[in-house]
KOLKOL-869308 format. One record per residue: x, y, z of N, C-alpha, C in turn; residue in three letters. Coordinates in pm, whole numbers, plus 50000, padded with zeros to 5 digits. Layout:
N
> n_xx n_yy n_zz ca_xx ca_yy ca_zz c_xx c_yy c_zz r
> X Y Z X Y Z X Y Z ALA
...
END
This chain:
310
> n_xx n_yy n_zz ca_xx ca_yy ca_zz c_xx c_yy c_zz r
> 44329 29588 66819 44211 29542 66745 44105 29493 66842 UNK
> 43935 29531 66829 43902 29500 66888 43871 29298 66914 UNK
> 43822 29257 67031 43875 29182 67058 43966 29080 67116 UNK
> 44065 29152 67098 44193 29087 67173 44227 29165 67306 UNK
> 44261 29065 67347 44287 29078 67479 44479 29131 67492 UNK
> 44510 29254 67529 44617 29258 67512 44700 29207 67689 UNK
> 44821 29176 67676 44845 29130 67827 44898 29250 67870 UNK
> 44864 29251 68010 44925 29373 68092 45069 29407 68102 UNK
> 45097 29517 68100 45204 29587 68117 45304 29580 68262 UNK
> 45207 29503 68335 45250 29533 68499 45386 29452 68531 UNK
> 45521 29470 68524 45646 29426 68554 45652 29309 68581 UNK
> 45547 29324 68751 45560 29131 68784 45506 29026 68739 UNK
> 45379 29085 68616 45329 29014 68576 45411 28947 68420 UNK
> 45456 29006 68409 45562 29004 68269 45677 28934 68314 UNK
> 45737 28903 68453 45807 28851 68488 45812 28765 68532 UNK
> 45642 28710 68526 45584 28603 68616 45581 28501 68444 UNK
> 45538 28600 68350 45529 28506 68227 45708 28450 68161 UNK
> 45784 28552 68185 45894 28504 68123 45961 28409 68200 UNK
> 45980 28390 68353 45998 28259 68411 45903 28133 68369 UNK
> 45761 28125 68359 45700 27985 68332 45789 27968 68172 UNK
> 45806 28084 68062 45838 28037 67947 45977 27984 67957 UNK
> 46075 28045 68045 46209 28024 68047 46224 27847 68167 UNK
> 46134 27816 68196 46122 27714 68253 46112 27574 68135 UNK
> 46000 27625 68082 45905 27562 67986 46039 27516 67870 UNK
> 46153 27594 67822 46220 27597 67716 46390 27514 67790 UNK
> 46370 27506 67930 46477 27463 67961 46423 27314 67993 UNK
> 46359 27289 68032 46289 27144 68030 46278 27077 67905 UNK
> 46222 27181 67817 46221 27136 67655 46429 27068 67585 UNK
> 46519 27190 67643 46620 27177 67560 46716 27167 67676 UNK
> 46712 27131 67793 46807 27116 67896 46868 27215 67977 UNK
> 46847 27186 68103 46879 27278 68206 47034 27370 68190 UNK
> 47018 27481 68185 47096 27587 68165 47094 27668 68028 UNK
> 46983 27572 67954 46979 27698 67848 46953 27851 67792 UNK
> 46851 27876 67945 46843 27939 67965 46860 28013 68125 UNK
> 46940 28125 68082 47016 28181 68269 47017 28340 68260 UNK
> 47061 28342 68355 47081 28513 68444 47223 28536 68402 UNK
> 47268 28665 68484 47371 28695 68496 47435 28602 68641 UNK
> 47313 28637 68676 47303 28599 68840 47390 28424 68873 UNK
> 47326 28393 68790 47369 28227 68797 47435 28161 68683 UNK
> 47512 28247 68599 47556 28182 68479 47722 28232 68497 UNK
> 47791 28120 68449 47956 28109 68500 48007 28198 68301 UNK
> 48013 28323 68281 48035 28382 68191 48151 28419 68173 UNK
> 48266 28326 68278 48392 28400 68217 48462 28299 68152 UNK
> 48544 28325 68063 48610 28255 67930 48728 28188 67959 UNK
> 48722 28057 67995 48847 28021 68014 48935 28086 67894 UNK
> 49058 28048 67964 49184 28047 67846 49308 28010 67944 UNK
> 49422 27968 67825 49556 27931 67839 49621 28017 67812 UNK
> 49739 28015 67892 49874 28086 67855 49928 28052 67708 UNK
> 49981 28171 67629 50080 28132 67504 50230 28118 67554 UNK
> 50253 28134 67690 50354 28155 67726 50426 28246 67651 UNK
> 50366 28315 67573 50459 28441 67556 50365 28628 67592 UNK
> 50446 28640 67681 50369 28757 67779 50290 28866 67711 UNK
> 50385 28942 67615 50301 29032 67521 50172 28972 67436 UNK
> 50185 28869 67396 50042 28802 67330 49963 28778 67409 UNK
> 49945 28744 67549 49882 28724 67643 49795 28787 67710 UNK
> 49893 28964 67703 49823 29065 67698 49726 29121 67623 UNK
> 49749 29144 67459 49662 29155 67399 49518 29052 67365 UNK
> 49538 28957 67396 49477 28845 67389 49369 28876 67540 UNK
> 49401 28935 67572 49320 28950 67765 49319 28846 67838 UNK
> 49445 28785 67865 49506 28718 67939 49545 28598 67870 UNK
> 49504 28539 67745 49549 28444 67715 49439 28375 67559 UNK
> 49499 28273 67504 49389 28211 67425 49304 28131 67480 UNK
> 49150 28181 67454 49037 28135 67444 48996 27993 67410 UNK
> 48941 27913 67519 48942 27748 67505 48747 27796 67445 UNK
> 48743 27684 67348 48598 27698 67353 48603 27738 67235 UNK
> 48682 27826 67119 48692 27940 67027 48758 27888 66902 UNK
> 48716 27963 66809 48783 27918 66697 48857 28042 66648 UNK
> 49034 28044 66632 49091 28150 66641 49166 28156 66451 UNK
> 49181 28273 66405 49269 28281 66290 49393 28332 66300 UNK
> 49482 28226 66213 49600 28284 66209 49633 28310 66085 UNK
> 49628 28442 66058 49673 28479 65936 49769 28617 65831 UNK
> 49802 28585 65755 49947 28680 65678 50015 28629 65557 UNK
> 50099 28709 65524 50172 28647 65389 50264 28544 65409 UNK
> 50283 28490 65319 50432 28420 65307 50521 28428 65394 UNK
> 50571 28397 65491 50711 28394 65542 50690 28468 65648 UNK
> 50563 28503 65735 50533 28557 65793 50560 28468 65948 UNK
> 50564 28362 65937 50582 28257 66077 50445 28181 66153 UNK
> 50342 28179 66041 50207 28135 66076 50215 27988 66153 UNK
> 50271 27900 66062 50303 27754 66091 50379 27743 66217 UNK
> 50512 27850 66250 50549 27783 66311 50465 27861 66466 UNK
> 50390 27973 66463 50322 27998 66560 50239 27889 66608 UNK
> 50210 27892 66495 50119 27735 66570 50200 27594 66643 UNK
> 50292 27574 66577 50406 27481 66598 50403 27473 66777 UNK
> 50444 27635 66802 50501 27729 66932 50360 27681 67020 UNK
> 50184 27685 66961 50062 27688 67042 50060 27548 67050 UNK
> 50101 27446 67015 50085 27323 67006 50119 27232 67082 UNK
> 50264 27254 67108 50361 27253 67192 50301 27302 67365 UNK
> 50232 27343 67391 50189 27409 67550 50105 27315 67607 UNK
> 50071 27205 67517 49953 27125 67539 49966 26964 67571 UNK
> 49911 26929 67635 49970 26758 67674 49889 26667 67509 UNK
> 49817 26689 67488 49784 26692 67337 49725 26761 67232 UNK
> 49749 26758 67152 49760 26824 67003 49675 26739 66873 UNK
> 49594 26798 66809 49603 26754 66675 49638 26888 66567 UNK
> 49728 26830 66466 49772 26901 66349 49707 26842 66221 UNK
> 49663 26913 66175 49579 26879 66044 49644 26919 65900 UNK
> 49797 26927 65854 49847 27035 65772 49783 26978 65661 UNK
> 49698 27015 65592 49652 26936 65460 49715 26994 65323 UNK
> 49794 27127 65366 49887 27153 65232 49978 27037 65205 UNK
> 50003 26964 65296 50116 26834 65284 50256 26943 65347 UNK
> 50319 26968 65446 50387 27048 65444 50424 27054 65575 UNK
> 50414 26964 65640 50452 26925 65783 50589 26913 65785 UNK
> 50665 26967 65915 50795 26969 65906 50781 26904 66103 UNK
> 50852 26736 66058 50855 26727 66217 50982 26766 66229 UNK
> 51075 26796 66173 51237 26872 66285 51210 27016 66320 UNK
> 51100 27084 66250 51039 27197 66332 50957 27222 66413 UNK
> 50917 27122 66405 50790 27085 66520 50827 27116 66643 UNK
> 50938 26997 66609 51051 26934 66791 51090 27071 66817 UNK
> 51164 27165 66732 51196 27302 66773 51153 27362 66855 UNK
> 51022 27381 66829 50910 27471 66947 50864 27358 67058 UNK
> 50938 27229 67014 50874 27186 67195 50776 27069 67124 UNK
> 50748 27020 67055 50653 26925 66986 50708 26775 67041 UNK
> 50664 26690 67031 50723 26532 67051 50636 26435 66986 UNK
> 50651 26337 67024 50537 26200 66967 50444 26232 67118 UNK
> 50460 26249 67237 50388 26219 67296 50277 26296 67328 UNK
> 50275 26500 67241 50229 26507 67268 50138 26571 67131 UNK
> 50187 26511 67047 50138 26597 66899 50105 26501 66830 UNK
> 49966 26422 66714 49956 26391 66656 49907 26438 66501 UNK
> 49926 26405 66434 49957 26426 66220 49850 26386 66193 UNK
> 49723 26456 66119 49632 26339 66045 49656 26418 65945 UNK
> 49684 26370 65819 49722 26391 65671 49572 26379 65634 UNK
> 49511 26497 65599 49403 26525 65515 49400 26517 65388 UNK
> 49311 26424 65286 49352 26458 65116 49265 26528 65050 UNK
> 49146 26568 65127 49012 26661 65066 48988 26742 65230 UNK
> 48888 26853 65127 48866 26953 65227 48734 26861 65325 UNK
> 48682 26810 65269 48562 26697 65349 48643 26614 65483 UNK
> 48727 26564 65417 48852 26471 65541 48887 26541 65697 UNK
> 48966 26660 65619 48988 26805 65711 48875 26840 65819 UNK
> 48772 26887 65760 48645 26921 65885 48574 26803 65968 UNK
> 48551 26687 65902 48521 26545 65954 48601 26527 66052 UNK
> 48736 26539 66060 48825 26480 66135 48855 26590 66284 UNK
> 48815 26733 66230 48787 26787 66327 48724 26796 66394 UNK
> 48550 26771 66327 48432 26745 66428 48442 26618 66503 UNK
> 48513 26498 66451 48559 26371 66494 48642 26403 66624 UNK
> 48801 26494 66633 48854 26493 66750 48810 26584 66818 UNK
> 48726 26684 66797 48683 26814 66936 48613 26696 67061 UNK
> 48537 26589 66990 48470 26501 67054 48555 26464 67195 UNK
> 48729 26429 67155 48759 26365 67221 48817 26445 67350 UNK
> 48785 26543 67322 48846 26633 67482 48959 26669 67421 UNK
> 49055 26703 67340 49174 26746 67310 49161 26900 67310 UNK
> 49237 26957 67378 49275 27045 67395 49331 27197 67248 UNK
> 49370 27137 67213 49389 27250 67056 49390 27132 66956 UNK
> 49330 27196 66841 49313 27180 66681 49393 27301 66620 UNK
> 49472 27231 66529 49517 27323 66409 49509 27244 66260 UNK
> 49421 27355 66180 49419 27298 66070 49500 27438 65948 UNK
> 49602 27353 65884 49654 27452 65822 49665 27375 65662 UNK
> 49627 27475 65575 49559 27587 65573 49452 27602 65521 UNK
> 49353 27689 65565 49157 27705 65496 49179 27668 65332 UNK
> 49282 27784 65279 49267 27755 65125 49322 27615 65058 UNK
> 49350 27509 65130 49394 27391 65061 49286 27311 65080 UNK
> 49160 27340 65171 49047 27266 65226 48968 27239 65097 UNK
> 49018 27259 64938 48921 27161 64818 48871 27072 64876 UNK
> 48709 27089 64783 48649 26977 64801 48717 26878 64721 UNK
> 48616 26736 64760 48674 26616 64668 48598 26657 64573 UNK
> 48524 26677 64517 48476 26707 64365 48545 26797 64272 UNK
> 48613 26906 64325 48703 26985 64298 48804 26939 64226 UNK
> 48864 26876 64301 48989 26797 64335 49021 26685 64163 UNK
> 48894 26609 64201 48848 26516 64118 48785 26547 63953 UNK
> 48778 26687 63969 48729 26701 63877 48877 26774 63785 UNK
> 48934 26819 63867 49056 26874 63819 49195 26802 63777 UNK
> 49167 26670 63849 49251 26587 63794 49203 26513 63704 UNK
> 49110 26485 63636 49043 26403 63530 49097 26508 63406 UNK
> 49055 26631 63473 49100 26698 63345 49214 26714 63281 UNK
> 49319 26687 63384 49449 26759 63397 49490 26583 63307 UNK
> 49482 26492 63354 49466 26373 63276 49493 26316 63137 UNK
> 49418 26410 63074 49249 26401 62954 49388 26511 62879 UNK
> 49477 26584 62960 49517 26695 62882 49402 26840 62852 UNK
> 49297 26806 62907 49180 26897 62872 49199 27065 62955 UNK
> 49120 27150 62957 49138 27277 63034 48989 27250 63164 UNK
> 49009 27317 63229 48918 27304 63336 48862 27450 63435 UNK
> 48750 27435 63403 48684 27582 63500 48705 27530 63649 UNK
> 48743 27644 63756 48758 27600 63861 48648 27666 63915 UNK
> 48513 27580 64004 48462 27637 64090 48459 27724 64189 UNK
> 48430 27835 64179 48444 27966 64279 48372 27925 64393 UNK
> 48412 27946 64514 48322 27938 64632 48334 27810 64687 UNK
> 48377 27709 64623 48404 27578 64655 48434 27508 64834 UNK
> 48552 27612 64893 48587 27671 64987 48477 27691 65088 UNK
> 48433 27835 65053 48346 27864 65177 48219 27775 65155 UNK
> 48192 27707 65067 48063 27628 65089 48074 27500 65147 UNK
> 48224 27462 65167 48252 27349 65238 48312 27404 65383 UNK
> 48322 27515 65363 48282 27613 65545 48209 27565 65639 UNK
> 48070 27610 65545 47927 27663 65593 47854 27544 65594 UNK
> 47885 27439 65534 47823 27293 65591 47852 27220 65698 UNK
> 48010 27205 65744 48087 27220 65861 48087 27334 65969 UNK
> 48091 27428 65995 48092 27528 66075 47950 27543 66178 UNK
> 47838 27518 66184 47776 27521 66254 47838 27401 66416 UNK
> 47840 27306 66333 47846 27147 66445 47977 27212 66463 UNK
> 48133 27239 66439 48253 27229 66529 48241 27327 66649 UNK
> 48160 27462 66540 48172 27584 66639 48087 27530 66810 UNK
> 47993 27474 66770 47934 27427 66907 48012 27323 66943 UNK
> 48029 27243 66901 48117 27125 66942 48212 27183 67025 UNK
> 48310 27257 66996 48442 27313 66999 48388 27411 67169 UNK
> 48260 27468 67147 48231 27540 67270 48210 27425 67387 UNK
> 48132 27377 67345 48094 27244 67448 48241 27090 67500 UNK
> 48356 27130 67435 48427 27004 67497 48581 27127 67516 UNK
> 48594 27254 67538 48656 27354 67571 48759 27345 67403 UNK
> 48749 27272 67330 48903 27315 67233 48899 27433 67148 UNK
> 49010 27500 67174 49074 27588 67057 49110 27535 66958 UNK
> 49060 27574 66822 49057 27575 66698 49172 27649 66656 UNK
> 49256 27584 66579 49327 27699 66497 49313 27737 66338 UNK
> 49290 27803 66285 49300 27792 66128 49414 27856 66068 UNK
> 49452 27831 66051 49555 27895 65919 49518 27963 65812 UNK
> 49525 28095 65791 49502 28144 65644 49608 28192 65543 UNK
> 49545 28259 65441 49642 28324 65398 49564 28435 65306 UNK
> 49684 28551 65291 49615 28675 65191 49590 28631 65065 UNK
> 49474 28690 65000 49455 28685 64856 49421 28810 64792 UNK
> 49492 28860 64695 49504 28996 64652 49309 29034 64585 UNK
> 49238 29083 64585 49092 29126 64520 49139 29121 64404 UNK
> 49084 29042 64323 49076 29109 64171 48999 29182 64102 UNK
> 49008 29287 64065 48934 29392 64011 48896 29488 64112 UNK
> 48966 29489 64244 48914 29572 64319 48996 29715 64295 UNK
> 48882 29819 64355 48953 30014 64335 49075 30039 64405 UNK
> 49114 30153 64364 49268 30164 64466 49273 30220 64603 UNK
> 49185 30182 64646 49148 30248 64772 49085 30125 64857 UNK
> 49088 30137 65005 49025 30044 65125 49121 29910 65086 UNK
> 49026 29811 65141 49112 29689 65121 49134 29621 65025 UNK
> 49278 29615 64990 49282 29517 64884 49320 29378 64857 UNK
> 49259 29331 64973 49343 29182 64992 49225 29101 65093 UNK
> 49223 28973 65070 49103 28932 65155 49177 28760 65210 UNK
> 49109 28713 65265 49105 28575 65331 49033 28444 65286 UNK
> 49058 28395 65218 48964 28288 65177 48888 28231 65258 UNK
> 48757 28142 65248 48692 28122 65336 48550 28150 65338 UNK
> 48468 28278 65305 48401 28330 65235 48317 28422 65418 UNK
> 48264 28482 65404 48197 28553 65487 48120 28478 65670 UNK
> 48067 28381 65616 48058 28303 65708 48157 28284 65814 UNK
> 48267 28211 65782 48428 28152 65882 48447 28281 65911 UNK
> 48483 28394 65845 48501 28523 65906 48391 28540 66044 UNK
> 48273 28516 66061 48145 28575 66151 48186 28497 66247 UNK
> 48283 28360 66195 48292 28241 66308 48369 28261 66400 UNK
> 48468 28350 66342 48589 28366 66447 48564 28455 66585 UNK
> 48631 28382 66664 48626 28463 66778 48726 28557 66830 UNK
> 48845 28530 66752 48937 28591 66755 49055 28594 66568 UNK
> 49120 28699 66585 49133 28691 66388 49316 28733 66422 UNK
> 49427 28688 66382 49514 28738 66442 49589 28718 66330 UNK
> 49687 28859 66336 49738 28904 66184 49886 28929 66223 UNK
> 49962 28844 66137 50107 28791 66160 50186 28821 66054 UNK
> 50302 28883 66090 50371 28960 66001 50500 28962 66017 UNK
> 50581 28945 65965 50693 28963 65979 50818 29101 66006 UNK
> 50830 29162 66071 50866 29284 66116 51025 29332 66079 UNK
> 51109 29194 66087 51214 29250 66068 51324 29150 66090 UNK
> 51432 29103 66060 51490 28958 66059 51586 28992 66211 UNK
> 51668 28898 66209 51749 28879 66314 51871 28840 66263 UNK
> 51984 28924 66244 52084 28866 66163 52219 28857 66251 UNK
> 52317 28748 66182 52428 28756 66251 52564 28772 66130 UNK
> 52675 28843 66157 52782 28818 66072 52785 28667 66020 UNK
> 52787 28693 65882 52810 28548 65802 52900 28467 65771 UNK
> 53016 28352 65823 53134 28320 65872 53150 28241 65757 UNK
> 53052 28173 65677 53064 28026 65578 53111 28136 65456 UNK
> 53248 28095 65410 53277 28148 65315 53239 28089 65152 UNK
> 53163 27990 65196 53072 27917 65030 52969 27967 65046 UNK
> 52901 28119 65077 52808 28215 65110 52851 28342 65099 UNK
> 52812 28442 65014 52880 28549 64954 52763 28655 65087 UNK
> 52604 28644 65118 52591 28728 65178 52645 28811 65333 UNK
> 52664 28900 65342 52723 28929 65466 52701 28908 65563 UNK
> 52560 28841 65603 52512 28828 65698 52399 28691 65688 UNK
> 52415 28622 65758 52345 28492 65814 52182 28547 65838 UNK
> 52070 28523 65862 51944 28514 65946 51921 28412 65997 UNK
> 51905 28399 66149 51909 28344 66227 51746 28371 66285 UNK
> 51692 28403 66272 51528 28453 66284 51466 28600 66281 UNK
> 51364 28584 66337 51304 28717 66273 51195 28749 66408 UNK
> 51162 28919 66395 51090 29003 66488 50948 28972 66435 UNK
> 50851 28916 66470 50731 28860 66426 50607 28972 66511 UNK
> 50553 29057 66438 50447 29117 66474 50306 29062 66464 UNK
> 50248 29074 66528 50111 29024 66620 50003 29130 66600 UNK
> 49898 29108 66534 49798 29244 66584 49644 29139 66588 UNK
> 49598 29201 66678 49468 29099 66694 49329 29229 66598 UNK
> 49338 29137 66511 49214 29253 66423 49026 29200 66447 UNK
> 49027 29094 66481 48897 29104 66561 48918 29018 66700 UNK
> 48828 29067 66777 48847 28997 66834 48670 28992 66995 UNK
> 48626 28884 66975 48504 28834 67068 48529 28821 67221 UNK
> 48634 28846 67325 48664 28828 67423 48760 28871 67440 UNK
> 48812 29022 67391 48922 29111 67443 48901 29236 67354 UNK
> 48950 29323 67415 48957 29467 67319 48997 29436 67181 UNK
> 49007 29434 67094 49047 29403 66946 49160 29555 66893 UNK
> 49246 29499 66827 49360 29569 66753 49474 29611 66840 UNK
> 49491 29550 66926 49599 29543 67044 49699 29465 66953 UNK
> 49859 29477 66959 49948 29470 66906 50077 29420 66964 UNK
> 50186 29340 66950 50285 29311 67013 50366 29263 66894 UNK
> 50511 29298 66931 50628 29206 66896 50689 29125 66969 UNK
> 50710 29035 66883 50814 28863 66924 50886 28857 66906 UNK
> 51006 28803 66951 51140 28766 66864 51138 28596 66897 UNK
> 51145 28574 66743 51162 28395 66740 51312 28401 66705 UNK
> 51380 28284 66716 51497 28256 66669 51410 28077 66566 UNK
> 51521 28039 66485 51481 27965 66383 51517 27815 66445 UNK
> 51621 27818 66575 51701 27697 66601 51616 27684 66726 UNK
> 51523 27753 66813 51488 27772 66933 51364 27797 66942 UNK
> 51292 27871 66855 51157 27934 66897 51127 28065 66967 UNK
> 51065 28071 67054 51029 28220 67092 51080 28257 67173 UNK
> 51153 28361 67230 51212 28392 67336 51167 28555 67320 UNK
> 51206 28603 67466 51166 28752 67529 51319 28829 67459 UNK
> 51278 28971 67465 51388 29087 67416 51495 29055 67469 UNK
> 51499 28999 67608 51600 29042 67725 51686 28940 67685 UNK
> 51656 28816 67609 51754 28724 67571 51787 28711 67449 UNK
> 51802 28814 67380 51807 28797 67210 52003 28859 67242 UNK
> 52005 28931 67257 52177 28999 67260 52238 28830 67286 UNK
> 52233 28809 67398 52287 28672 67441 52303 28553 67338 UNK
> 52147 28510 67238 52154 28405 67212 52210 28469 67072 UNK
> 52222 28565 67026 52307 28651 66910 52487 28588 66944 UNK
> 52463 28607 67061 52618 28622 67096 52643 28439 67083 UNK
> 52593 28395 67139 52571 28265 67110 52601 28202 67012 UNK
> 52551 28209 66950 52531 28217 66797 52664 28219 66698 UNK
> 52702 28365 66710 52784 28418 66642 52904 28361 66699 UNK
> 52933 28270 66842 53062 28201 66874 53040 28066 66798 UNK
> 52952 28015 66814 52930 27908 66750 52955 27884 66598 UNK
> 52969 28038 66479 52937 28025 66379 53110 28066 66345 UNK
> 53199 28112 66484 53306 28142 66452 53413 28020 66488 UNK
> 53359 27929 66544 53437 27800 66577 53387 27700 66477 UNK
> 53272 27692 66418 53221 27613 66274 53335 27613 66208 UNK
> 53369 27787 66169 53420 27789 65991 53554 27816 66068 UNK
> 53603 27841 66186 53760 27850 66220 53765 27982 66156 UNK
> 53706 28089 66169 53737 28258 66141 53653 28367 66217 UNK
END
């Protein structure tokens, strides 16, 4: 248009303007907000899971700084994975707000008083507060299990008045992810800025009314916590671990003693994504490698033959 003065095209001059602005905006919001490749430290910490195949797919390990999902059906070993991530750490917070904390499984995977603490959440408000409250303190992993028990208190409150009253009650849809998306901005930075891994816990929820085709099962949470994750990890149960069954006040033939726990990383912000591994947990022990499963079988099965004397 005439008039305007358009600015030149000339490289150094364009490079002369984006340093005074990139100056101008780091003075404004603090030195390093804006950087190079040249001078910016871009690689991702992370910790060992101490278990090698996850480590791998993971690209070397879990991501400090990140907010990770753990999620699958029923009986899949979510809790006690976390139990297993909790345990690696000189401290811990556990957030189980289903009410559903098991400390003799805890101790299993390695847990103690000294290095795991319990905050009993009673609303989904409590839950995220208490997380943006400890990322503060330098702790090393958060686990909050699970997203879908995170009701609000109005929810909550409104459902027990009713339930009360004897009355029927509409349950608010979305309740969940809107108590996400009010929380989720401040941990996700928080969580980047004092290094902690986040854990969440999910679980499947079948679509209702959805076609017979693509996906039919989703994550509570709502679209947002999905964009949040930096990593999404999908836990399954593969296949049990059984031993001859010796207790004769037990008609099945066979005992389970744990189970082959499959791993697939379905998104993932700091490693190739859909990389895959199997585990073998035992139920009395926790996680152990292939090379020691025959053994602690054998183990096992002497132990279960000097119990019952057969």
């Amino acid at each position: 248009m005439a008039g305007i003065n358009k600015p030149t095209d000339d490289p150094a001059e364009i490079k002369k303007r984006l340093m005074a602005v990139s100056a101008n905006i780091n003075k404004q919001q603090g030195d390093g907000t804006v950087y190079t490749l040249k001078n910016a430290n871009l690689n991702i910490r992370r910790w060992s899971t101490n278990i090698e195949d996850l480590d791998e797919i993971l690209g070397g390990g879990m991501p400090c700084g990140r907010i990770v999902e753990v999620y699958g059906a029923e009986g899949a070993g979510k809790t006690s994975l976390c139990y297993h991530l909790m345990s690696l750490h000189p401290f811990a917070i556990d957030i189980p707000i289903e009410g559903t904390f098991d400390a003799e499984r805890a101790k299993v995977f390695g847990n103690s008083t000294a290095n795991l603490l319990i905050c009993r959440a009673k609303y989904g408000e409590d839950a995220m507060s208490a997380i943006s409250q400890y990322i503060r303190t330098g702790v090393p992993i958060i686990c909050l299990d699970s997203i879908p028990a995170c009701v609000p208190k109005e929810d909550i409150e409104k459902m027990a008045k009713a339930v009360g009253k004897g009355d029927e009650f509409d349950v608010r849809l979305g309740g969940v992810a809107r108590l996400m998306g009010k929380y989720l901005y401040d941990i996700n930075i928080q969580a980047e800025m004092h290094d902690c891994t986040l854990i969440f816990v999910n679980q499947i929820r079948d679509i209702i009314g959805g076609i017979g085709f693509g996906e039919t099962t989703r994550t509570p949470g709502g679209h947002l916590l999905l964009h949040a994750y930096s990593v999404r990890l999908k836990v399954a149960r593969r296949a049990w671990i059984e031993i001859p069954n010796r207790n004769p006040a037990i008609t099945a033939p066979t005992e389970k003693v744990g189970m082959i726990q499959k791993i697939k990383v379905m998104k993932s912000k700091v490693s190739n994504p859909q990389g895959e591994c199997e585990v073998p947990m035992f139920f009395d022990r926790g996680y152990v490698s292939f090379d020691d499963v025959d053994n602690i079988r054998k183990e096992l099965m002497k132990a279960s033959r000097e119990k019952y004397n057969n």
